[in-house]
C-alpha positions as CSV (number, residue, x, y, z in Angstrom):
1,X,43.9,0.7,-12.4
2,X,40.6,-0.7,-13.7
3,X,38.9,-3.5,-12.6
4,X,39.3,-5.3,-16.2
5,X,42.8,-4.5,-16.0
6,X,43.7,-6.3,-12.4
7,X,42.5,-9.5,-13.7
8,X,45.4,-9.2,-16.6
9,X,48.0,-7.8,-13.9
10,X,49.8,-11.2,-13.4
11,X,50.6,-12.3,-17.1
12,X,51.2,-9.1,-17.7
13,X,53.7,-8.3,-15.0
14,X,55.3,-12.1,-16.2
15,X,56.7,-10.7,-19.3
16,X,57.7,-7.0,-17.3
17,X,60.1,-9.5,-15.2
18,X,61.6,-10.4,-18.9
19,X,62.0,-6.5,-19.9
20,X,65.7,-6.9,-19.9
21,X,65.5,-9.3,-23.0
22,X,63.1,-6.9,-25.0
23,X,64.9,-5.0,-27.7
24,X,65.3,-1.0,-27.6
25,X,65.6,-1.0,-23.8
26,X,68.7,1.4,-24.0
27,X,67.0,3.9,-26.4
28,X,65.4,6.6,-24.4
29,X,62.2,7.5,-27.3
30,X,61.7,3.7,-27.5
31,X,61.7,3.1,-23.8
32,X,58.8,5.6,-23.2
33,X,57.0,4.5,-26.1
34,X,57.1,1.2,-23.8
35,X,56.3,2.9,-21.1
36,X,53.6,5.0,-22.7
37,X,52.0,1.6,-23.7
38,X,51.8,0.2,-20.5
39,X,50.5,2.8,-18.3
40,X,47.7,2.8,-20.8
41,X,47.5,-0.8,-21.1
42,X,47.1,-0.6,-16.9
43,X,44.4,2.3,-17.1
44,X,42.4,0.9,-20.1
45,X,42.4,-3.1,-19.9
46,X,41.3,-5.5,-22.4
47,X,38.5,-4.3,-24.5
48,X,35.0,-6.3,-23.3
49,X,31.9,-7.1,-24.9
50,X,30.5,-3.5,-23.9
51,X,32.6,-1.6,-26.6
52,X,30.7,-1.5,-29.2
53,X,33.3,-2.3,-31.4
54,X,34.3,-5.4,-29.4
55,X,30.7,-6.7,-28.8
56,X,31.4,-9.9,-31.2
57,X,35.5,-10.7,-29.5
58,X,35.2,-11.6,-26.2
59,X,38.0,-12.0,-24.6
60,X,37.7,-13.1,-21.4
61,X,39.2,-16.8,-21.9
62,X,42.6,-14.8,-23.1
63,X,42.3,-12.6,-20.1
64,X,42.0,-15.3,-17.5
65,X,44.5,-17.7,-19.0
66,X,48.1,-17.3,-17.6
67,X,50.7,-16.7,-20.3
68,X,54.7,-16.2,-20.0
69,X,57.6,-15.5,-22.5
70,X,58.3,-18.1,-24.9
71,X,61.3,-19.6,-23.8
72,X,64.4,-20.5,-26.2
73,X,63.9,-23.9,-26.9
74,X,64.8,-26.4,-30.0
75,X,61.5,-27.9,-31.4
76,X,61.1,-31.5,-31.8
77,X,63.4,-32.7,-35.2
78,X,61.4,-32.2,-38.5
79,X,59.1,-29.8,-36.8
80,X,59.9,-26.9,-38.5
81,X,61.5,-28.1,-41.8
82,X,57.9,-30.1,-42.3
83,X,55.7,-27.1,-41.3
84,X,57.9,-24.9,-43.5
85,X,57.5,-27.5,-46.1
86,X,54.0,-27.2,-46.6
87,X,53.6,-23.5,-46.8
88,X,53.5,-21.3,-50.3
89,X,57.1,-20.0,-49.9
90,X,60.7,-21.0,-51.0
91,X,62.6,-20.0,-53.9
92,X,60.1,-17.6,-55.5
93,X,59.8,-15.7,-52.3
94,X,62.1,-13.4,-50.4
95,X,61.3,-15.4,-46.7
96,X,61.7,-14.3,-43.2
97,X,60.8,-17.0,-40.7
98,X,59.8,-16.1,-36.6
99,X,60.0,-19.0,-35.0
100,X,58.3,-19.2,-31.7
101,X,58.5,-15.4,-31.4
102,X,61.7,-14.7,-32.8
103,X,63.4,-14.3,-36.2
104,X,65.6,-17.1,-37.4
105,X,68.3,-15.8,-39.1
106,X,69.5,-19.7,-40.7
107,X,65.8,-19.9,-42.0
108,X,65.7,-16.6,-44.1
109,X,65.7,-16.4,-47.6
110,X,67.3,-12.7,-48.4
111,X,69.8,-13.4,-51.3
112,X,69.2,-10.9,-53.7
113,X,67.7,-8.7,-52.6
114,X,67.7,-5.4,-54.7
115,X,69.5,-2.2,-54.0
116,X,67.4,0.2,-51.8
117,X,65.0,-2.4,-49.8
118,X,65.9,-3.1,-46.7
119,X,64.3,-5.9,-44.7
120,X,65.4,-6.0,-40.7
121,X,63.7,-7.3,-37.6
122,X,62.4,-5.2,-35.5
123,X,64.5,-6.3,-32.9
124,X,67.8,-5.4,-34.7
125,X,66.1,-2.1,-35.7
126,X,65.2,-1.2,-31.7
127,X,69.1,-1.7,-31.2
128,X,70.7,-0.3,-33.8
129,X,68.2,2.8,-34.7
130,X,65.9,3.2,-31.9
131,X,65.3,6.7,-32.2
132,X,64.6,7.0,-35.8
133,X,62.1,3.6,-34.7
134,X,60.4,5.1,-32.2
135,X,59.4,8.3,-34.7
136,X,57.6,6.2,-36.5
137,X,55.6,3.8,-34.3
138,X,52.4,4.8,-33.4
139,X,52.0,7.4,-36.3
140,X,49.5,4.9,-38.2
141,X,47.9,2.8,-35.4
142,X,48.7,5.0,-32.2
143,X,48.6,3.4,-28.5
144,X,45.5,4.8,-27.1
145,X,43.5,3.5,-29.3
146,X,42.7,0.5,-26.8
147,X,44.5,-2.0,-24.7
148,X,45.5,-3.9,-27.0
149,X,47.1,-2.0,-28.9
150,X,48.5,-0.4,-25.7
151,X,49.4,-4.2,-24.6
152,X,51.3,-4.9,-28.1
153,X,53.0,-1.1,-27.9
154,X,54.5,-2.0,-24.5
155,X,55.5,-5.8,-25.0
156,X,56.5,-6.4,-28.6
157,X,59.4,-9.0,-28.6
158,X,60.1,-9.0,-32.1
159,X,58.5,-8.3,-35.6
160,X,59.8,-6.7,-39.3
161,X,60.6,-3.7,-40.5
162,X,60.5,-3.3,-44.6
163,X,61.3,0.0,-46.1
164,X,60.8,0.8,-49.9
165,X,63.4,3.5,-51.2
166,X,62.0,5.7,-54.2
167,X,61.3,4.1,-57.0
168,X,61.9,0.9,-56.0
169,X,60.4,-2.6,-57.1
170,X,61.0,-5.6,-54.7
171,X,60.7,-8.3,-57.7
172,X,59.8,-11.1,-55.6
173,X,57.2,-11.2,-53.0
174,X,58.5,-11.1,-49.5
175,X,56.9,-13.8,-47.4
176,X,57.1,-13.3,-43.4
177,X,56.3,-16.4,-41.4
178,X,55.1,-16.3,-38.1
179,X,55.7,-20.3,-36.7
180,X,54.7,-21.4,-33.3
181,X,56.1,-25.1,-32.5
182,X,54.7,-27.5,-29.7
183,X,57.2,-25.6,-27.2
184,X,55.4,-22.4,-27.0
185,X,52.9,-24.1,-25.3
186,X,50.7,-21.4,-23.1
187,X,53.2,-18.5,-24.7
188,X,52.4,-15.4,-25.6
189,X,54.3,-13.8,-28.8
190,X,53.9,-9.8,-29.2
191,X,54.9,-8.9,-33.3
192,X,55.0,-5.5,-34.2
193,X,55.9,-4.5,-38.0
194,X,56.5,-1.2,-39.9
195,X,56.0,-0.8,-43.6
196,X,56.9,2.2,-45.6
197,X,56.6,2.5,-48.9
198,X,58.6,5.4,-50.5
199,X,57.5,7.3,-53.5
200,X,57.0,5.0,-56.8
201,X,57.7,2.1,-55.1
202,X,56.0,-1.0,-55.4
203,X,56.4,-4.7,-53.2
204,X,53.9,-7.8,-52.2
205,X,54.5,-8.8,-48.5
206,X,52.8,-12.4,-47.3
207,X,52.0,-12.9,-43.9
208,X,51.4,-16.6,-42.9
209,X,50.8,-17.0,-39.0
210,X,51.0,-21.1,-38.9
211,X,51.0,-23.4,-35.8
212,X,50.3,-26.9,-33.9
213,X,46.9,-28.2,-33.9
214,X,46.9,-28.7,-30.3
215,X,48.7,-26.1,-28.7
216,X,47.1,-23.3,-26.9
217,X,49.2,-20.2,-27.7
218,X,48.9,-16.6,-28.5
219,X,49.7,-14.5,-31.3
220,X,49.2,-10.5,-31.4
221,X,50.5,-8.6,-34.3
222,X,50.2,-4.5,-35.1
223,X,51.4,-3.6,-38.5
224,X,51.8,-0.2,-39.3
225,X,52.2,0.5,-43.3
226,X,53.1,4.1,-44.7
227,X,52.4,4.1,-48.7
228,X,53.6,7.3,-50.1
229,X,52.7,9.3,-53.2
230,X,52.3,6.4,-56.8
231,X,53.5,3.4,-54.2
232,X,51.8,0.3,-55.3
233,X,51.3,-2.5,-51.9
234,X,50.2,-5.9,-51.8
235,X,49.6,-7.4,-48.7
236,X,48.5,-10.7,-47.8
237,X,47.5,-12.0,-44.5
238,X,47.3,-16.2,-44.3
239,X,45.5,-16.5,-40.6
240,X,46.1,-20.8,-40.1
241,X,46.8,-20.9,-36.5
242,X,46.2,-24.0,-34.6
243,X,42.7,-24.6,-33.4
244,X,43.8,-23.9,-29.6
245,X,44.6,-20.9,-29.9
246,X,43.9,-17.0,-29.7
247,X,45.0,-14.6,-32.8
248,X,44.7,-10.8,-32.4
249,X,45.7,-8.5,-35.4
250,X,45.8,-4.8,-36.2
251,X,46.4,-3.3,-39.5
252,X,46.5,0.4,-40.1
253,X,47.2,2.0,-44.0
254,X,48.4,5.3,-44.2
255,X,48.1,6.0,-48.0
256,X,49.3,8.7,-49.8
257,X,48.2,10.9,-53.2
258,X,48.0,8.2,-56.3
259,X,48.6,5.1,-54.2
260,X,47.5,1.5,-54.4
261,X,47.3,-1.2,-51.8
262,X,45.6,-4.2,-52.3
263,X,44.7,-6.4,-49.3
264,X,44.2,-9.9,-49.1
265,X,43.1,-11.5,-45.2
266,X,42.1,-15.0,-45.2
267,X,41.2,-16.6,-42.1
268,X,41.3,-20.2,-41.7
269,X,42.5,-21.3,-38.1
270,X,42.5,-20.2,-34.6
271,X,40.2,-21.1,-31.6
272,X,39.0,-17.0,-31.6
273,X,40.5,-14.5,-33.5
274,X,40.1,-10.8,-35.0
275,X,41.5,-9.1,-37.3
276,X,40.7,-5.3,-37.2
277,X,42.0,-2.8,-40.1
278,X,41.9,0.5,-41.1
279,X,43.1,2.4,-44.2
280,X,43.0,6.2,-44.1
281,X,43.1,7.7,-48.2
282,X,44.7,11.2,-46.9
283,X,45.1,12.4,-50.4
284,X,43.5,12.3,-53.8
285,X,43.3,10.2,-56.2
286,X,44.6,7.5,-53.6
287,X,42.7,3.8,-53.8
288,X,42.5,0.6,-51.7
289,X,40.9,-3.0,-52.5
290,X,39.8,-5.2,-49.4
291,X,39.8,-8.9,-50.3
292,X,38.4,-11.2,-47.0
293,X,37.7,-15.0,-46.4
294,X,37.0,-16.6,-42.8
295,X,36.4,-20.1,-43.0
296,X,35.1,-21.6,-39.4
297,X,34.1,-24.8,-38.2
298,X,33.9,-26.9,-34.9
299,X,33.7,-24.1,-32.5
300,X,35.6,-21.6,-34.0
301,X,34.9,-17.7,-33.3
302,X,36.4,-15.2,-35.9
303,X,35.9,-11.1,-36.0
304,X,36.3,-9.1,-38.9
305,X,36.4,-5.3,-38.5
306,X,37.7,-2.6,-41.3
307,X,37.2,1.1,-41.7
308,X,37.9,2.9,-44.9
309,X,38.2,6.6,-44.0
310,X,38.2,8.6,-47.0
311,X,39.6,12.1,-45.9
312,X,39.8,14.0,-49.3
313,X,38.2,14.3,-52.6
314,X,38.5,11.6,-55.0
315,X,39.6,8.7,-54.0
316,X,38.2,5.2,-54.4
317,X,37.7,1.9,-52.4
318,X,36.7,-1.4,-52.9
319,X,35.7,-4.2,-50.6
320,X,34.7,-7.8,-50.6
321,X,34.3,-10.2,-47.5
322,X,32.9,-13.6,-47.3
323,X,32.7,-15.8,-44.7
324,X,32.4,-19.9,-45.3
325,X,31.3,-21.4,-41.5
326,X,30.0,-25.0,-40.7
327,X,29.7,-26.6,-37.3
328,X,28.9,-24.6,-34.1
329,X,31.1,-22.0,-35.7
330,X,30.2,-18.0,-35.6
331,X,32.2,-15.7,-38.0
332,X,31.5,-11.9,-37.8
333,X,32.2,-9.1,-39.8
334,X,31.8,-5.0,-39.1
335,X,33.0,-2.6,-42.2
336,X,32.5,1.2,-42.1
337,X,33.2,3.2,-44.9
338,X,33.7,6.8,-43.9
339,X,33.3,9.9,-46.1
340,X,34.3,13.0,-44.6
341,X,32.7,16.1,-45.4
342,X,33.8,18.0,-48.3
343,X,35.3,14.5,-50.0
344,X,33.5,15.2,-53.0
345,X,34.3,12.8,-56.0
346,X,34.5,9.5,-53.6
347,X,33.5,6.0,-55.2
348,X,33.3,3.5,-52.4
349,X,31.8,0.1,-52.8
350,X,31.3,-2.4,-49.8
351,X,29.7,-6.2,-49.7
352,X,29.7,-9.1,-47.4
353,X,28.7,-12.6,-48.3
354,X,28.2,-15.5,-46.5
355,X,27.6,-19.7,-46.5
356,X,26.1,-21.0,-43.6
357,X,26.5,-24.9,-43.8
358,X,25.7,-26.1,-40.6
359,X,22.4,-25.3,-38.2
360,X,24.4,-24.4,-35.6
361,X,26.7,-22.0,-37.4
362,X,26.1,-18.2,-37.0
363,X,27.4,-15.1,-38.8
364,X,26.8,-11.4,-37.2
365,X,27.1,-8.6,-40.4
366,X,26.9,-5.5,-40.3
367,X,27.8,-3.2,-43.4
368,X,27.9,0.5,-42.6
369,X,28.0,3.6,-44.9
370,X,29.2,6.9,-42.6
371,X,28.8,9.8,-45.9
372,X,29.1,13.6,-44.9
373,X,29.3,14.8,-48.7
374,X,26.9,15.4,-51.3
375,X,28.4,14.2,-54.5
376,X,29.7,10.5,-54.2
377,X,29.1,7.2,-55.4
378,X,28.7,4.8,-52.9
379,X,27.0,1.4,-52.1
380,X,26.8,-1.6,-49.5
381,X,25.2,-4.5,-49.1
382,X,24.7,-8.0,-47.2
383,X,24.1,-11.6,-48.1
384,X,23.5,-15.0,-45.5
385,X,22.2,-18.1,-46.7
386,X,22.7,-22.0,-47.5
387,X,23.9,-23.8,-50.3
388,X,21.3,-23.7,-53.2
389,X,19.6,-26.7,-52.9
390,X,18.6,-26.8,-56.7
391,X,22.7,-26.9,-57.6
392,X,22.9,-29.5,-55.0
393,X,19.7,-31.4,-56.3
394,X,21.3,-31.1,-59.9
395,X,24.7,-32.5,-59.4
396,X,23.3,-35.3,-57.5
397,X,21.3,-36.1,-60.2
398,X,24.6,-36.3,-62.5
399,X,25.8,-38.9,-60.3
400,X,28.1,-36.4,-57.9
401,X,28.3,-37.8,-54.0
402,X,26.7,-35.9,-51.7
403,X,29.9,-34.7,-50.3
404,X,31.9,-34.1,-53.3
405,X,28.7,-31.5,-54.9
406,X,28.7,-29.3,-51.1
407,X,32.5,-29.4,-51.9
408,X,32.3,-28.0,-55.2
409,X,29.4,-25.4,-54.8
410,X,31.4,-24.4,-51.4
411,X,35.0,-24.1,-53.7
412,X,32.6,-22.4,-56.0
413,X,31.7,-19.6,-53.1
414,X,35.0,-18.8,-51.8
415,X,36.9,-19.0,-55.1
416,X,36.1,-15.3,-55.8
417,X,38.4,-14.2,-52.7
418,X,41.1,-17.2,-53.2
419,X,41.9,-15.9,-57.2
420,X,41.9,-12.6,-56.1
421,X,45.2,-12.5,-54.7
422,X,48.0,-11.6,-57.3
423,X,50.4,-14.4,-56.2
424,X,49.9,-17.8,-58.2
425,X,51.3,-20.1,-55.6
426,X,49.4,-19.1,-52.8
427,X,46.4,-20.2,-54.6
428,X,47.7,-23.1,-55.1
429,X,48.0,-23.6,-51.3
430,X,44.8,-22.0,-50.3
431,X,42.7,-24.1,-52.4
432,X,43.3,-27.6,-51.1
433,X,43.0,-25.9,-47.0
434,X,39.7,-24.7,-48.0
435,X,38.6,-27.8,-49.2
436,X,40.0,-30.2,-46.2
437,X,38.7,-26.9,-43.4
438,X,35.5,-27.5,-45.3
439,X,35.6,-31.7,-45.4
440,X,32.4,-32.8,-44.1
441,X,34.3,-35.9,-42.3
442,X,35.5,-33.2,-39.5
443,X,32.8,-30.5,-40.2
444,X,31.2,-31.4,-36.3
445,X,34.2,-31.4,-34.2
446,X,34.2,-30.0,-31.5
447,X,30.3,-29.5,-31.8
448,X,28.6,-30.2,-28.4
């Protein structure tokens, strides 16, 4: 055992003592996927501030505090039906609801659902088809890769599983909502989620991880999404934990020959959190769009990390990131692009943007091209600054407030992102968030 891993050891061997309640125990592939997860999680530890890769998430606050098992407990009345209230959902949307780590089968919205989708937790899934489970966790985002993901492969309690027959169109988006309540206080809630996305098939899944204010909790989620030949995916990710406490994600795309997936992260909430994806374009004429928006203040820490590994000839890629951060704030964002050799034909097209509104708010960029063939199209690019004082200076001079002109030139920035995303009523929601995350009445909380 490593010395970074002892420190872990306790909270750690807290939810081993609740093994018995995690789901799949009695399948023999998914208990030494479990297993397999937790020797490594043992050997490896919590990635530190000397992986390169982890040089802007440092985790030792997570590591030190002591977490345990959410226990099964009602939340206060109007807790949930008001946080519920006020997310994008209802009867538009196809709706799962976790509350406090587990799904809540009286809060899901599933009526209707078309012939050849089926939508399950993972829980049910462990029971009921363990083995065909455990063949296909850890194909797209595999255990070793760190502790983490070795932590979340050993201890997932709960999480989704959507799978896409041929052909298929889910014709309403499927919203999954991950909702901590003032009783998970100090809890720790491991999701894990499995997408695939069979032949033709096309669907919009929106995750919204939501919580209370005050709370110090932890949420770590690993989604693993297989898109097959001509499958079309959507997926959204709305990141508005409370301000106490720690969110760790991990997307990987697996994307097969003629496939579209469009991604969508926005990043609103959270004391520290990271979101890390990859997408891997194994065959041609495969293409993915990478829409991004963290938006910090108070003290607030938030790590973005993607690679796009294009593997083959011709295929195409597309990202956007920007980062809105006021306060004592720090937002940081890491995208690779990879070109293999001999993936001739590639178009790949990277930039990162950000608003720096505060003296005190800092953003770490770095934009990285990784080409090994000759015959590509390719480009990158950076941007960090304030908000132009000449647009300030002239909607002042029409008579705007101070307040009200940073407001609009800051809507102005992040609206690019926000329309992006092919679902009308979650701009709807995002919009006013932005604006009241961005509110110069509470822009210095928390600021020392």
């Amino acid at each position: 055992m490593t010395t970074a891993s002892k420190a872990h050891t306790t909270w750690a061997e807290s939810f081993l003592a609740a093994a018995d309640t995690l789901p799949g125990k009695g399948t023999r592939a998914l208990t030494a996927f479990r297993e397999k997860g937790l020797h490594l999680f043992f050997e490896l530890g919590l990635p530190t501030k000397r992986m390169e890769d982890w040089r802007y998430s440092d985790l030792r606050n997570l590591a030190t505090s002591r977490w345990h098992v959410p226990a099964r407990r009602t939340p206060p009345a109007g807790e949930v039906e008001t946080a519920l209230g006020r997310l994008p959902g209802g009867a538009g949307f196809f709706r799962l609801v976790f509350l406090d780590g587990r799904l809540v089968r009286p809060l899901c919205q599933l009526a209707g659902l078309p012939a050849g989708v089926t939508i399950e937790s993972i829980a049910t899934v462990a029971e009921t088809r363990g083995e065909w489970l455990a063949e296909h966790l850890g194909t797209v985002v595999p255990s070793e890769e760190n502790g983490c993901t070795a932590l979340n492969s050993a201890l997932f309690m709960d999480g989704y599983v959507l799978h896409l027959a041929d052909g298929i169109e889910l014709n309403r988006p499927l919203e999954v909502i991950f909702l901590t309540t003032t009783e998970a206080q100090a809890a720790a809630m491991h999701f894990r989620n499995l997408v695939i996305a069979e032949p033709s098939s096309k669907a919009s899944v929106v995750e919204v991880f939501v919580g209370p204010a005050t709370s110090a909790y932890w949420v770590h989620s690993v989604t693993e999404m297989i898109v097959k030949e001509k499958a079309d995916l959507t997926h959204v990710r709305l990141q508005e934990d409370g301000h106490q406490s720690f969110h760790l994600n991990r997307t990987g795309v697996h994307q097969h020959g003629h496939s579209k997936v469009a991604s969508h992260v926005i990043s609103t909430g959270a004391r520290q959190s990271r979101q890390d994806l990859s997408f891997v374009l194994a065959e041609e004429e495969s293409e993915c769009s990478l829409q991004g928006l963290f938006v910090m203040n108070g003290q607030q820490k938030a790590d973005h990390q993607t690679l796009v590994d294009h593997r083959v000839p011709h295929t195409r890629s597309d990202e956007l990131y920007k980062g809105a951060l006021d306060g004592a704030s720090e937002g940081s964002f890491t995208g690779r692009v990879l070109v293999r050799k001999n993936a001739q034909h590639v178009e790949a097209g990277q930039q990162n943007r950000n608003l720096l509104l505060s003296d005190l708010a800092r953003v770490n960029t770095r934009p990285q091209l990784e080409i090994y063939a000759d015959d590509v199209k390719c480009s990158h690019g950076a941007t960090s600054g304030r908000l132009d004082e000449t647009a300030l200076f002239y909607l002042r001079s029409r008579g705007i407030p101070l307040t009200r002109a940073r407001q609009l030139l800051t809507r102005a920035f992040v609206t690019e992102v926000i329309h992006s995303i092919p679902v009308p009523a979650l701009k709807d929601h995002l919009l006013p968030l932005v604006d009241d995350r961005l509110c110069p009445g509470h822009l210095l909380e928390e600021t020392p």
